[in-house]
C-alpha positions as CSV (number, residue, x, y, z in Angstrom):
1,X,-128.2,259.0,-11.4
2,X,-131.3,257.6,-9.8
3,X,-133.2,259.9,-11.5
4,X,-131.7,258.5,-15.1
5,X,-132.4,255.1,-14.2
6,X,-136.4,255.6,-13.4
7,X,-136.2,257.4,-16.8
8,X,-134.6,254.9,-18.6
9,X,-137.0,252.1,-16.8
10,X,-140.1,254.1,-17.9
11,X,-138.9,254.3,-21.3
12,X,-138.2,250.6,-21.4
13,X,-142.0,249.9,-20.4
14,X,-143.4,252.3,-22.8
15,X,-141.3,250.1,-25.6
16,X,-142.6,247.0,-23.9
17,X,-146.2,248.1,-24.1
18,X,-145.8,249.5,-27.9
19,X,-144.0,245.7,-29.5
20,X,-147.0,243.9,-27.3
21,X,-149.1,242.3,-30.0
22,X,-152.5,243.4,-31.1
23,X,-155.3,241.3,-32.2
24,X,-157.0,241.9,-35.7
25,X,-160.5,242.1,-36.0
26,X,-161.3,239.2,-38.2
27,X,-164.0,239.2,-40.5
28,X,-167.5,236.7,-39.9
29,X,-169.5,234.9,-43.0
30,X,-171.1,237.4,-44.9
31,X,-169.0,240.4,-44.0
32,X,-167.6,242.9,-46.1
33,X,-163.9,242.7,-46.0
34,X,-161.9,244.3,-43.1
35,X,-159.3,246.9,-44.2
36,X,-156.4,247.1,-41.8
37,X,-156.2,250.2,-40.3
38,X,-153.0,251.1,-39.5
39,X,-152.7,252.4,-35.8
40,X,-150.6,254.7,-34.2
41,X,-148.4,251.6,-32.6
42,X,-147.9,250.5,-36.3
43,X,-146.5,253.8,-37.5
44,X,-144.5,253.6,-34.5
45,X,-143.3,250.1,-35.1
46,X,-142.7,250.7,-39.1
47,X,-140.4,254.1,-38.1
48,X,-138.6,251.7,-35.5
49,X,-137.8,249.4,-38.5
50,X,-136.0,251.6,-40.8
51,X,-132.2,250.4,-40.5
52,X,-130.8,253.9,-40.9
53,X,-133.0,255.0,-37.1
54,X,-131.9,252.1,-35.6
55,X,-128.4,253.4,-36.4
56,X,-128.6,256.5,-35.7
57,X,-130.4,255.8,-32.2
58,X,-127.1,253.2,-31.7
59,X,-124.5,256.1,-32.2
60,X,-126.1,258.5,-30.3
61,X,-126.4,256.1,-27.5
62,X,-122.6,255.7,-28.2
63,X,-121.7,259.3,-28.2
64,X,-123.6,259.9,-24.7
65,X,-122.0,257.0,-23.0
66,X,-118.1,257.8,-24.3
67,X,-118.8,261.7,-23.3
68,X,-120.0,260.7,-19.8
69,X,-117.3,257.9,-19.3
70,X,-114.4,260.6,-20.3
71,X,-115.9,263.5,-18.8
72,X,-117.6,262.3,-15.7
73,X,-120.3,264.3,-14.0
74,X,-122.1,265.8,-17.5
75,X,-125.6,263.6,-16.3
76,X,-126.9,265.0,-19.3
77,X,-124.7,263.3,-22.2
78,X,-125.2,260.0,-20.0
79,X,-129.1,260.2,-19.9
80,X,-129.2,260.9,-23.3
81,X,-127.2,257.7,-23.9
82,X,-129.0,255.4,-21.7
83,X,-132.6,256.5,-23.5
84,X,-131.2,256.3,-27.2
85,X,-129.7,252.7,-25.8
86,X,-133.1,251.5,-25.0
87,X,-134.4,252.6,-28.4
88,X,-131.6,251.4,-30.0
89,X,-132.0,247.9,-28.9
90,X,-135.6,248.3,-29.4
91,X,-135.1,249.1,-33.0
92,X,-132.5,246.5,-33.4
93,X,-134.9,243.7,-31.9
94,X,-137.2,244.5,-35.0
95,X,-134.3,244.1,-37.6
96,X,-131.8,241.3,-38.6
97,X,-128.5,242.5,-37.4
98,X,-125.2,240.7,-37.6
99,X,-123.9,240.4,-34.0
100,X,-120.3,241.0,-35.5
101,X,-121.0,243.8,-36.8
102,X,-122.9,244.9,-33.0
103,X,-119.4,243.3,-31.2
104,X,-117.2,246.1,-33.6
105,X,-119.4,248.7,-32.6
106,X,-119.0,247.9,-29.3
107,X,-115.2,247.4,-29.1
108,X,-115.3,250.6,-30.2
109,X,-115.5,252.3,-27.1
110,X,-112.9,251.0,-25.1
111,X,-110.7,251.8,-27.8
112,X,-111.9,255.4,-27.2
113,X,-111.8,255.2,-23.8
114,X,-108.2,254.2,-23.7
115,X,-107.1,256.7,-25.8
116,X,-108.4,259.4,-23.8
117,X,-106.9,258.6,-21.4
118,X,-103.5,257.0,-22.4
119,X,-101.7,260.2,-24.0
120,X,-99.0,258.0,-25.5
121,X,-101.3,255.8,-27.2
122,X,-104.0,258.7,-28.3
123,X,-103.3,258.1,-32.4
124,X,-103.0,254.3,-32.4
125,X,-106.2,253.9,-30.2
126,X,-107.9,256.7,-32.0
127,X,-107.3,255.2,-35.2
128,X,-108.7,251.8,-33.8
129,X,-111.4,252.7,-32.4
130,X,-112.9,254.9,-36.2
131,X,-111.9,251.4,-37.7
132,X,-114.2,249.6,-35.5
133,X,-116.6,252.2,-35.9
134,X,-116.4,252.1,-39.8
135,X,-116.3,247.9,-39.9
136,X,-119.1,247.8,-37.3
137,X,-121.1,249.9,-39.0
138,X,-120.8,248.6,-42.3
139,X,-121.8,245.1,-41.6
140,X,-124.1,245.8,-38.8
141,X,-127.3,244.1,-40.7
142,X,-127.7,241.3,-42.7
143,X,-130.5,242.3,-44.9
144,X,-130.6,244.6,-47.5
145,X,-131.7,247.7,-47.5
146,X,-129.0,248.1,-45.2
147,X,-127.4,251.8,-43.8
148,X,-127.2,254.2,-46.2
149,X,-123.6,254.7,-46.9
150,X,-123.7,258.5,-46.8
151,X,-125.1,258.0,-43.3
152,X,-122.1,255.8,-42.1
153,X,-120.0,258.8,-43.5
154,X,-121.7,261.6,-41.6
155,X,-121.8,259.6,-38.7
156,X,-118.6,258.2,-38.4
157,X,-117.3,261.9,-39.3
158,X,-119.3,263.8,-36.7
159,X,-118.5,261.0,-33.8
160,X,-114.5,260.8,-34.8
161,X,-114.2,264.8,-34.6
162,X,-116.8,264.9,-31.3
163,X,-114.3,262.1,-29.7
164,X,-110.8,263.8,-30.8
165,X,-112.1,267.5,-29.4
166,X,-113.6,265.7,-26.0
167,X,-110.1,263.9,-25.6
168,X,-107.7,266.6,-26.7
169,X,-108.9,268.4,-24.2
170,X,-108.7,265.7,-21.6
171,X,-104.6,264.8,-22.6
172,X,-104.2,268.9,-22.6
173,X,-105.3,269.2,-19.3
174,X,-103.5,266.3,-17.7
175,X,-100.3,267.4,-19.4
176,X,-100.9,271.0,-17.9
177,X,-101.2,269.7,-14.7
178,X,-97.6,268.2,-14.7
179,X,-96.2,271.0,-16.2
180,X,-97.7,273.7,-13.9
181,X,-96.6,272.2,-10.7
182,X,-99.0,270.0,-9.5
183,X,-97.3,270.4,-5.8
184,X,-99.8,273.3,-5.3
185,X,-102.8,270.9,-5.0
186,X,-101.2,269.1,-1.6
187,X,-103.4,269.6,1.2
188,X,-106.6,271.2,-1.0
189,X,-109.9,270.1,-0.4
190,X,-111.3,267.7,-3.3
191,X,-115.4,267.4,-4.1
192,X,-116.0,263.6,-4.8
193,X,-117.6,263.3,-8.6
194,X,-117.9,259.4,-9.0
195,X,-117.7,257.4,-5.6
196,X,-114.0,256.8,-4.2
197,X,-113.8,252.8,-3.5
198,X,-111.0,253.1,-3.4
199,X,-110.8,254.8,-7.0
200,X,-112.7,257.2,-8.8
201,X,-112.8,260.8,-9.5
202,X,-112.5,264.2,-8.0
203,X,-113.0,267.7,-8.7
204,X,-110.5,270.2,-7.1
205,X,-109.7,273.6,-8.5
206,X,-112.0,273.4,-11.5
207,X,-110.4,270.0,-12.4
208,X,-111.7,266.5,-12.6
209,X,-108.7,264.3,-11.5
210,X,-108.6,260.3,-11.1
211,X,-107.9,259.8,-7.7
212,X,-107.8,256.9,-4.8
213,X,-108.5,256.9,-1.4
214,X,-106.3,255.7,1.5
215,X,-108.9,254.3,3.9
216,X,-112.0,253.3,3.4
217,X,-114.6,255.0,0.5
218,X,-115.7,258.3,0.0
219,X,-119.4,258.7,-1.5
220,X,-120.4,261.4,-4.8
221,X,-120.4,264.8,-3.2
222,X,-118.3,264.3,-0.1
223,X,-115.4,266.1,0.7
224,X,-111.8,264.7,0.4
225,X,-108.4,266.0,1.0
226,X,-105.4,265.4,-1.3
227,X,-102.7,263.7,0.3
228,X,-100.0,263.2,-2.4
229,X,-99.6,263.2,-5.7
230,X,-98.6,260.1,-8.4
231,X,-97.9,261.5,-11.9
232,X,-101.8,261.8,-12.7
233,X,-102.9,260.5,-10.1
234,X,-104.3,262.0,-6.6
235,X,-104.3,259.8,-3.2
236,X,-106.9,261.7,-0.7
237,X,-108.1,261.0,2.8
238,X,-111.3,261.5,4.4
239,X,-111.7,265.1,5.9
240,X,-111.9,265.4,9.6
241,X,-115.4,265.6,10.9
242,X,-116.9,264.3,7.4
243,X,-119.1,261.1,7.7
């Protein structure tokens, strides 16, 4: 994770050092007249500009952060998302947006979030969270030329399908679990996946469950052992002779 933050900082100077501002030659008495070249920073700033970019940076930072959120431990999807953020914003800095529109967007993923992982309320949150998406995205800048509508389409078509596939699978699983006999897991030996304190998550037998810890915390790759089981849920204690 460290690793994705130095990226992410790097990326942030290099945006830093690209919008600094560059001074024109200006032309003396007698002169010919100076043509503006355009530099490399300014074909950089002019792609940047484009509405439809900006967007599409936005949603992919969207994707990667609601793939590493519901399926914790793919560092990938969550890089990916923290280095199309920064662009994003980048992009969005050079353009009018509506903050409403930015706030939908937004809302979004919660929405998402909670119906991954509330089973009973998958649809309704589902169905929130494309809505959000789709009103977001449709007032997301004041100016015209705005997103292309096709774009919106493909987007919001491609994220809604990537979301229900990621999250069926997550309700699948957990409902497996309680029909399988989740008693077998008692006294296993859990790998830590996203720091116990108390909560967080664990990986035992191939499976990432939420779990808590009794006493104290338990740091990413540390060994846990489960204690008991609550519907979905996993209480764990430290393992004797771990740190």
């Amino acid at each position: 994770m460290k690793r994705v933050i130095s990226l992410a900082i790097f990326a942030f100077l290099g945006l830093c050092l690209i919008s600094s501002p560059i001074q024109a030659a200006v032309p003396t008495a007698g002169s010919a007249p100076v043509q503006p070249a355009f530099s490399l920073v300014d074909n950089i700033r002019d792609f940047f500009c484009d509405p439809n970019i900006a967007y599409l940076l936005l949603t992919i930072a969207f994707l990667g952060l609601l793939i590493e959120i519901i399926t914790p431990g793919i560092y990938l999807s969550g890089f990916v998302g923290i280095v199309a953020a920064v662009l994003a914003f980048y992009a969005l800095g050079l353009l009018s947006v509506n903050p409403l529109g930015l706030i939908a967007i937004a809302l979004a993923l919660p929405l998402f979030v909670f119906g991954a992982y509330r089973a009973k309320f998958f649809i309704p949150f589902t169905v929130a969270g494309i809505a959000a998406l789709i009103v977001g995205s449709l007032f997301l800048f004041h100016s015209e030329p705005g997103i292309h509508p096709a774009l919106i389409a493909v987007v919001v078509l491609i994220m809604s399908v990537a979301f229900i596939l990621t999250s069926n699978r997550v309700v699948k699983s957990q409902r497996r679990r309680v029909a399988t006999g989740t008693e077998d897991l008692l006294s296993r030996t859990a790998i830590v996946r996203t720091p116990l304190t108390p909560e967080g998550t664990v990986m035992v037998e191939g499976e990432l469950w939420q779990a808590e810890i009794d006493q104290g915390e338990a740091l990413n790759s540390e060994e846990v052992i489960v204690t008991a089981i609550q519907g979905l849920k996993l209480t764990v204690t430290k393992k004797k002779g771990g740190s």
